[in-house]
N, C-alpha and C positions, 0 to 999 in steps of 0.2 A: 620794490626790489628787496628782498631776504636777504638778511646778514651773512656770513659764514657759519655753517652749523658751529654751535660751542654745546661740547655735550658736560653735563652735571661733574663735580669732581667726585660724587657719589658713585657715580656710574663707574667712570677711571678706574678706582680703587676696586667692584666688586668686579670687572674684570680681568681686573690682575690678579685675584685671589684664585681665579679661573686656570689661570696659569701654573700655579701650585710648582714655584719653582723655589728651592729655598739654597740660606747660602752657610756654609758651615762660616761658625761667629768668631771659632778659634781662628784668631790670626796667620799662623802657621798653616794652616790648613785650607780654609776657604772653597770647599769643593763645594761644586752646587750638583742638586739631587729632586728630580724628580719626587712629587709626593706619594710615587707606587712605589720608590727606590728605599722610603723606612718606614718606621714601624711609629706608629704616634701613639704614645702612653702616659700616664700619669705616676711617677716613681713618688708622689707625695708631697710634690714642691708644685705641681702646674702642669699642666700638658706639653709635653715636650718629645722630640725623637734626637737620636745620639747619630751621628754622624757616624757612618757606613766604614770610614777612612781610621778617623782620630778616636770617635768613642765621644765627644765634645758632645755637652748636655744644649741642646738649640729649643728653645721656647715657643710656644705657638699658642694660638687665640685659636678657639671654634667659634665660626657663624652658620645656622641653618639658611641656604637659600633658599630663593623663592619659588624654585621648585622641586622642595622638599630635602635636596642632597646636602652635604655634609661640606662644608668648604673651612680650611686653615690659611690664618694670616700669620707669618713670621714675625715675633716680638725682636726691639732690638736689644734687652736683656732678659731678665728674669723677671715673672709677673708681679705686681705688686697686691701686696695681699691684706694689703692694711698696717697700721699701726701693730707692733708686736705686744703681746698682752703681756701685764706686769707682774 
C-alpha cells in the first residue's frame, strides 16, 4: 500500500512563483498585485517594481523555467550584493 503523495519542497516553491502574486513590503500600504499589474526594472540597486499605490521600491529575483518563460520570486528586502568595496 502507497504512502500519501508528499510532493518535493522544490516543487512547492516553483509553483508559487507560478502565481506571481506579490505584496507591497511598505507596511502602510501592503497591496498585493498581480505580476501583469507592474513594471519590473532594474533602477541600479536589483531588480525590482514600485508599487502601483505607494511608489514603495519591492525587490524581486529572476528564475528561467523549465519551459523557457521568465518567472520572479518576491525578496523579503533588498538584494544582497556582496560585501561593499573599500
Amino acid at each position: 500500500m502507497a504512502g500519501p503523495l508528499v510532493r518535493p519542497v522544490q516543487y512547492i516553491i516553483e509553483s508559487s512563483w507560478r502565481i506571481n502574486v506579490f505584496t507591497c513590503r511598505n507596511q502602510s500600504c501592503e497591496a498585493q498585485w498581480e505580476q501583469s499589474d507592474v513594471v519590473i526594472k532594474n533602477e541600479g540597486q536589483g531588480l525590482l517594481f514600485r508599487c502601483p499605490m505607494c511608489g514603495a521600491r519591492n525587490y524581486v529575483e529572476r528564475f528561467d523555467g523549465e519551459d523557457g518563460s521568465v518567472l520572479y520570486e518576491q525578496l523579503e528586502g533588498r538584494p544582497d550584493h556582496g560585501p561593499m568595496a573599500e
